[in-house]
C-alpha positions as a Markdown table, in Angstrom:
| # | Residue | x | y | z |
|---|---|---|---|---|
| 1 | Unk | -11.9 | -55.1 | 43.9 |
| 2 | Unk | -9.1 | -52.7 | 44.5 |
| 3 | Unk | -7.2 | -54.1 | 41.9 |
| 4 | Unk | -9.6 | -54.6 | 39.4 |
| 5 | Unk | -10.1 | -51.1 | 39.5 |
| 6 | Unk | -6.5 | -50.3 | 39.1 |
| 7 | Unk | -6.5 | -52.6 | 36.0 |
| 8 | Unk | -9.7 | -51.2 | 34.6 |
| 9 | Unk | -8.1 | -47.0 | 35.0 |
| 10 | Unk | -5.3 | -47.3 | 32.5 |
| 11 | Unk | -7.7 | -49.6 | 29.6 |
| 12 | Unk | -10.2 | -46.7 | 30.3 |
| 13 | Unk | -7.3 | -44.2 | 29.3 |
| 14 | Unk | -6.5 | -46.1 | 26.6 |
| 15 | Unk | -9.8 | -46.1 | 25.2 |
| 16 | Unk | -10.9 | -42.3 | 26.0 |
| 17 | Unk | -7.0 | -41.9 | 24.3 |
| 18 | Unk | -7.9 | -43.9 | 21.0 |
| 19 | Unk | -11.2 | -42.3 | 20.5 |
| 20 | Unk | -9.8 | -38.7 | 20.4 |
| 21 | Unk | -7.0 | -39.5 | 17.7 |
| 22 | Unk | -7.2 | -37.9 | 14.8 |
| 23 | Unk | -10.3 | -39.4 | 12.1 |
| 24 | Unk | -8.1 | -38.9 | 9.3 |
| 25 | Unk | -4.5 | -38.6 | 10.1 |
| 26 | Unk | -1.5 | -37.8 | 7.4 |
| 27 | Unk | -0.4 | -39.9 | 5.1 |
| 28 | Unk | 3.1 | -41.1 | 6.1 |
| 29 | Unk | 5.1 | -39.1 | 3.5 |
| 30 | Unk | 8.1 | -36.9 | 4.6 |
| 31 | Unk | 7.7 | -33.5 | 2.8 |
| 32 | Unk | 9.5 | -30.8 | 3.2 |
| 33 | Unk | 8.5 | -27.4 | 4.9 |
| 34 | Unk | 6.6 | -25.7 | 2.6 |
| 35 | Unk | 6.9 | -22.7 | 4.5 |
| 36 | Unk | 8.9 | -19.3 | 2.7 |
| 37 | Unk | 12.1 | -19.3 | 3.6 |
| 38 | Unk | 13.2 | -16.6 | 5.3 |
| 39 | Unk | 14.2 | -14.0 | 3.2 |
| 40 | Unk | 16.2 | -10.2 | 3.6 |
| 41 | Unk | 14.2 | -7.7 | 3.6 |
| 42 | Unk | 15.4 | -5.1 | 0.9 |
| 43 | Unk | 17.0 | -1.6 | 2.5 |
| 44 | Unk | 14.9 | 1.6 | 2.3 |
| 45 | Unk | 16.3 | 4.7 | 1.0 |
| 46 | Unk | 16.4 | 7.2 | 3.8 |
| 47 | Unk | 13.5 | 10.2 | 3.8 |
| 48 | Unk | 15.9 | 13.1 | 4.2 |
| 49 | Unk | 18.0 | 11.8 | 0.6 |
| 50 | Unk | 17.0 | 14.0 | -2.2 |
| 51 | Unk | 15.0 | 12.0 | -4.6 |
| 52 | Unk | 17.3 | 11.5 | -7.8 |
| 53 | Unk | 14.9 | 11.1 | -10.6 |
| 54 | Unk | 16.2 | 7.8 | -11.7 |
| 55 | Unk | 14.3 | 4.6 | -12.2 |
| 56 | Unk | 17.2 | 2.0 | -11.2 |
| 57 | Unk | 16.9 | 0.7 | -7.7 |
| 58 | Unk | 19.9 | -1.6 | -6.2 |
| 59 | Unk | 17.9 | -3.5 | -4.3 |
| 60 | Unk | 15.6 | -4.6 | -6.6 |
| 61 | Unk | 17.9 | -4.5 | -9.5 |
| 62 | Unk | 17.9 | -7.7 | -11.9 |
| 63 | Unk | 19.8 | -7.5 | -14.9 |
| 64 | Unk | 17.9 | -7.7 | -18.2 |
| 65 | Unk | 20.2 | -10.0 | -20.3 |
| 66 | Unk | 21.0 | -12.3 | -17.1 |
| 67 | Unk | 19.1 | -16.1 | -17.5 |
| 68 | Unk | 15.7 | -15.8 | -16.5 |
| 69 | Unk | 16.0 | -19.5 | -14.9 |
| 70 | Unk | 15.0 | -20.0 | -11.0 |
| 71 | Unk | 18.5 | -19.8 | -9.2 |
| 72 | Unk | 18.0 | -18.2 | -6.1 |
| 73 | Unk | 16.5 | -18.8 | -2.8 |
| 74 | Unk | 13.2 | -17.6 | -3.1 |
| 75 | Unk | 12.9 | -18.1 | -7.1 |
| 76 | Unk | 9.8 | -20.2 | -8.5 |
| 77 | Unk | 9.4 | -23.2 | -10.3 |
| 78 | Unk | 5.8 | -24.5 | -11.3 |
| 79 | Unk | 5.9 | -28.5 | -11.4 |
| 80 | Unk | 4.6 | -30.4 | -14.2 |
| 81 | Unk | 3.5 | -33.5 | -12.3 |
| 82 | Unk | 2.9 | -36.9 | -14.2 |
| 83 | Unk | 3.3 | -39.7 | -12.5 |
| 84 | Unk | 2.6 | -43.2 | -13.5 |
| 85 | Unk | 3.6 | -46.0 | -12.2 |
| 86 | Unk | 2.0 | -49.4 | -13.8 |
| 87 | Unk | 3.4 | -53.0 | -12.7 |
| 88 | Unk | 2.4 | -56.7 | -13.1 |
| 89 | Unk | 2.8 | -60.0 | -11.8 |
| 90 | Unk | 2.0 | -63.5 | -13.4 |
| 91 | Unk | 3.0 | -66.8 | -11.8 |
| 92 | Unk | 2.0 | -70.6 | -12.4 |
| 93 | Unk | 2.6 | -73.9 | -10.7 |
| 94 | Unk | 2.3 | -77.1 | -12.0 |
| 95 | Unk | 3.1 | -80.2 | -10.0 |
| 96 | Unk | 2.0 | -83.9 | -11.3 |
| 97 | Unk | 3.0 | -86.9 | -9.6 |
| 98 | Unk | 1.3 | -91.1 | -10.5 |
| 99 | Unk | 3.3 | -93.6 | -8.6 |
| 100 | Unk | 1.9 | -97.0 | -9.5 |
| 101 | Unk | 2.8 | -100.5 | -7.7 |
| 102 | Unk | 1.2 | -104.0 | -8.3 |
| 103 | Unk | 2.2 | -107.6 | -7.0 |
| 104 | Unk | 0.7 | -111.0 | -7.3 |
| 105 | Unk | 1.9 | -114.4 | -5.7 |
| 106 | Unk | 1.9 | -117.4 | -8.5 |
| 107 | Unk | 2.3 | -120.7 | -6.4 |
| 108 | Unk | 2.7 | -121.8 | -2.9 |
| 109 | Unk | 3.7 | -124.9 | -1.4 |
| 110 | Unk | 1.1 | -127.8 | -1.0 |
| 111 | Unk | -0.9 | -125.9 | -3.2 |
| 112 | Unk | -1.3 | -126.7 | -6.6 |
| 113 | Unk | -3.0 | -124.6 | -9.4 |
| 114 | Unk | -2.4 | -120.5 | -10.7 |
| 115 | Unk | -3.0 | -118.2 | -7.6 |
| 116 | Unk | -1.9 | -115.0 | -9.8 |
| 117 | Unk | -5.5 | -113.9 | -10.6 |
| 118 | Unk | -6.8 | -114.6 | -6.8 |
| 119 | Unk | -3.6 | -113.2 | -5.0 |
| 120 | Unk | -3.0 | -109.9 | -7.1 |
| 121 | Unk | -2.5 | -107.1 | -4.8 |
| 122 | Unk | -1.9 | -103.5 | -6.4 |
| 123 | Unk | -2.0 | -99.9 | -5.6 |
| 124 | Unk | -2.1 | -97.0 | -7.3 |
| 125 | Unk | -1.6 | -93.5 | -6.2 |
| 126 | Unk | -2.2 | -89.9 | -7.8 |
| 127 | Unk | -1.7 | -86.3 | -6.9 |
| 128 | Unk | -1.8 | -83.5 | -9.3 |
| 129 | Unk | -1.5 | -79.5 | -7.9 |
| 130 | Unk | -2.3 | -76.7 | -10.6 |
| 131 | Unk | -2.2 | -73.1 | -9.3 |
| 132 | Unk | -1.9 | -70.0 | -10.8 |
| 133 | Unk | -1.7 | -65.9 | -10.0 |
| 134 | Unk | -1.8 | -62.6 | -11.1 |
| 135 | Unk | -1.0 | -59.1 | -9.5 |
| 136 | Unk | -2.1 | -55.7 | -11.5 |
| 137 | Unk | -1.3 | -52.5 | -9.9 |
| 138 | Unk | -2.1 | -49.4 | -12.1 |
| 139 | Unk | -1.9 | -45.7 | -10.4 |
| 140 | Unk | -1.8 | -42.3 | -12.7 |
| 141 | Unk | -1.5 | -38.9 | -10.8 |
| 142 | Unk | -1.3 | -35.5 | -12.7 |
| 143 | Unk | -1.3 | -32.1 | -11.2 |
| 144 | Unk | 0.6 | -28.8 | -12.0 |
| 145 | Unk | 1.9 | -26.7 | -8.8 |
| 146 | Unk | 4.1 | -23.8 | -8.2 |
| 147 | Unk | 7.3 | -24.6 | -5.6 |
| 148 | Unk | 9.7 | -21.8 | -4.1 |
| 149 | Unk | 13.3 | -22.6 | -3.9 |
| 150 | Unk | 14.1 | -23.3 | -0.3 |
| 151 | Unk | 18.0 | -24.1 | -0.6 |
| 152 | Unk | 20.9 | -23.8 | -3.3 |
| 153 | Unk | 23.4 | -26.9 | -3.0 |
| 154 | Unk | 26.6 | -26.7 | -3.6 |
| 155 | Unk | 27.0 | -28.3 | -6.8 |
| 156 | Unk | 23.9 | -25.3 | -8.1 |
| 157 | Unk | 21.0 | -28.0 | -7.5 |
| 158 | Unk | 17.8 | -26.5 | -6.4 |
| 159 | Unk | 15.5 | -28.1 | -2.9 |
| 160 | Unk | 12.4 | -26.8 | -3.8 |
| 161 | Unk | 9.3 | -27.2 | -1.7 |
| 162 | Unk | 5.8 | -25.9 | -2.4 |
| 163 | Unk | 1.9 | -26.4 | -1.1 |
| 164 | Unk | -1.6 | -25.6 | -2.9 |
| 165 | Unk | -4.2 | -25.8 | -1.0 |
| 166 | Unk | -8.2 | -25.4 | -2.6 |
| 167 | Unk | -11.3 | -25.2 | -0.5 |
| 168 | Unk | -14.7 | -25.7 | -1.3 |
| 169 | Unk | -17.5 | -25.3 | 0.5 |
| 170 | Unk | -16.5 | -27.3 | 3.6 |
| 171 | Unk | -14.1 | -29.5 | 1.7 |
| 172 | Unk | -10.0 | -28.7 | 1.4 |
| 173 | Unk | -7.6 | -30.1 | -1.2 |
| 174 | Unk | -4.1 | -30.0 | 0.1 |
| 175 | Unk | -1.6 | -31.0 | -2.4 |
| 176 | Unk | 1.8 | -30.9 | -1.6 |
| 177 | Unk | 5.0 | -31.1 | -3.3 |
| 178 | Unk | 9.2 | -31.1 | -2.4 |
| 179 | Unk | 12.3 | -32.1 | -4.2 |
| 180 | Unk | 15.4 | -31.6 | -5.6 |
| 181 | Unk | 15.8 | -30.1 | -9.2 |
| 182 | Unk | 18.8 | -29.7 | -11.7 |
| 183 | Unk | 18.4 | -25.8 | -13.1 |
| 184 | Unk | 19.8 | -27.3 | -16.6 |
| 185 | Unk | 16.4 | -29.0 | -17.2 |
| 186 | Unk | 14.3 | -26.3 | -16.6 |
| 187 | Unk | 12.5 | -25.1 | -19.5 |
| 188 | Unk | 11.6 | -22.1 | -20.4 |
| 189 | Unk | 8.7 | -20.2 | -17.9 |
| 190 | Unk | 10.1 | -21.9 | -15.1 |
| 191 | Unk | 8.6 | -25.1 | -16.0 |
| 192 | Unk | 9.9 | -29.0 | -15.2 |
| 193 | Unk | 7.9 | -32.1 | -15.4 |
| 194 | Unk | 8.2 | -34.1 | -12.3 |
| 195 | Unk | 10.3 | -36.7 | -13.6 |
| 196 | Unk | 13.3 | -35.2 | -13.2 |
| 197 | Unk | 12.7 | -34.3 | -9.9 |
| 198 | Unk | 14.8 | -35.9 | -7.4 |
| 199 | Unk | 13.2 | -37.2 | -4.3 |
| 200 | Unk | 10.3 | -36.7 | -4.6 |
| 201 | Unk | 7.6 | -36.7 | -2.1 |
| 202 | Unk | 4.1 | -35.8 | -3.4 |
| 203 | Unk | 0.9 | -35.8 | -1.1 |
| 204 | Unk | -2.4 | -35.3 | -2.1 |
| 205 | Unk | -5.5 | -35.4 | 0.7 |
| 206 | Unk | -8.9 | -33.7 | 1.3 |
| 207 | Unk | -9.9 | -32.0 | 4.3 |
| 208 | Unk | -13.1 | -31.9 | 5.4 |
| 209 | Unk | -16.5 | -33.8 | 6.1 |
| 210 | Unk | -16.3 | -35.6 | 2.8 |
| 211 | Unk | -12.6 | -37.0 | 4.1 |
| 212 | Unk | -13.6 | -37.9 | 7.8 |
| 213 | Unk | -16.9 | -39.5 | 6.3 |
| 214 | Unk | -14.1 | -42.0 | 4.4 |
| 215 | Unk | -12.2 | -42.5 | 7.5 |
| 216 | Unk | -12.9 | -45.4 | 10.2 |
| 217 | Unk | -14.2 | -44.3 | 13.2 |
| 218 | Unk | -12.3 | -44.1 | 16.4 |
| 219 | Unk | -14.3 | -47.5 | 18.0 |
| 220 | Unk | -13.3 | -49.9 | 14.8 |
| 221 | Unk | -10.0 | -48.6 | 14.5 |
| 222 | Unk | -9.5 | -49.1 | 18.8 |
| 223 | Unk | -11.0 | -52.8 | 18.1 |
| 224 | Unk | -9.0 | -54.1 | 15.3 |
| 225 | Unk | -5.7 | -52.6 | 17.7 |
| 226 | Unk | -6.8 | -55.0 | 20.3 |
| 227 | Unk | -8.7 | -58.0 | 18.4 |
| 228 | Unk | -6.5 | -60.6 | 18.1 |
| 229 | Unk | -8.2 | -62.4 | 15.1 |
């Protein structure tokens, strides 16, 4: 009995284990932190200087003729995203095979007469296989979403990285978004459609009632783990 119980402690944990995982965990996508990056924070005149009158400010100085692209850690770029991604398979086999043998025995000894027609042996065998299939897979996604520049690579490429998140009632789209961008295809605004976005991981999931209702529950998902059929 002692042991039975030992046995039966850890499949208890187990179970008590599976049942408070997550109803609706991530999607297995590796985004990048969407988080700000950390940025300086801009130097304040001191109180006691005189104020000068002037409307220029160092810190926040920008110059007007300078190329309004994103190039700087912090700058933003608003992601067109279309993706499509459309692909079919078509296959067919066709195997025939009709082997055919036949014999007959005309005369044997001490007896006289045709024994073709009453000694005819024959066989005759046929197989024929046909099969045929078809995979379709069809998936559109289009969004828009704003990204901050996270990182500037050495060669001038952008990481960007951003999150939208939109709630209603008791229901949350997240959409996130991360990549790497060259700053000679953005267009003007601060725009670039997603295709010429490098790496890039997209992730799109709801929050909320409506998601867990669309989720299996903890006991099916802990007996398809451990069912072996």
């Amino acid at each position: 009995m002692t042991i039975a119980l030992r046995l039966a402690l850890p499949c208890a944990v187990v179970a008590l284990a599976t049942g408070c995982a997550s109803m609706n965990p991530p999607p297995p996508v590796d985004v990048l932190p969407t988080a700000p990056p950390p940025l300086s924070a801009m130097p304040q005149q001191h109180t006691a200087a005189p104020p000068t009158g002037s409307l220029f400010h160092a810190a926040r100085y920008r110059p007007a003729l300078e190329d309004p692209r994103a190039r700087l850690v912090g700058d933003v770029v608003t992601i067109r995203i279309s993706e499509q991604t459309s692909a079919t398979q078509n296959s067919t086999s066709n195997v025939s095979r009709n082997p055919k043998v036949s014999g007959s025995i005309t005369a044997l000894p001490f007896f006289g007469g045709n024994l073709a027609d009453k000694t005819a042996i024959g066989a005759e065998y046929s197989n024929a296989f046909e099969g045929g299939g078809k995979t379709q897979s069809t998936n559109t996604f289009n969004s828009n979403i704003t990204a901050i520049v996270s990182e500037v690579l050495p060669n001038g490429h952008l990481v960007i990285a951003g999150e939208k998140q939109v709630g209603v009632n008791r229901s949350v789209d997240v959409l996130r978004f991360s990549g790497t961008i060259d700053p000679r295809r953005i267009a003007p605004g601060n725009v670039i459609d997603s295709q010429y976005v490098a790496n890039v991981r997209v992730v799109s999931r709801g929050l909320g009632e409506q998601a867990e209702a669309q989720a299996m529950g903890w006991l099916g998902r802990f007996f398809n783990s451990v069912t072996p059929f």
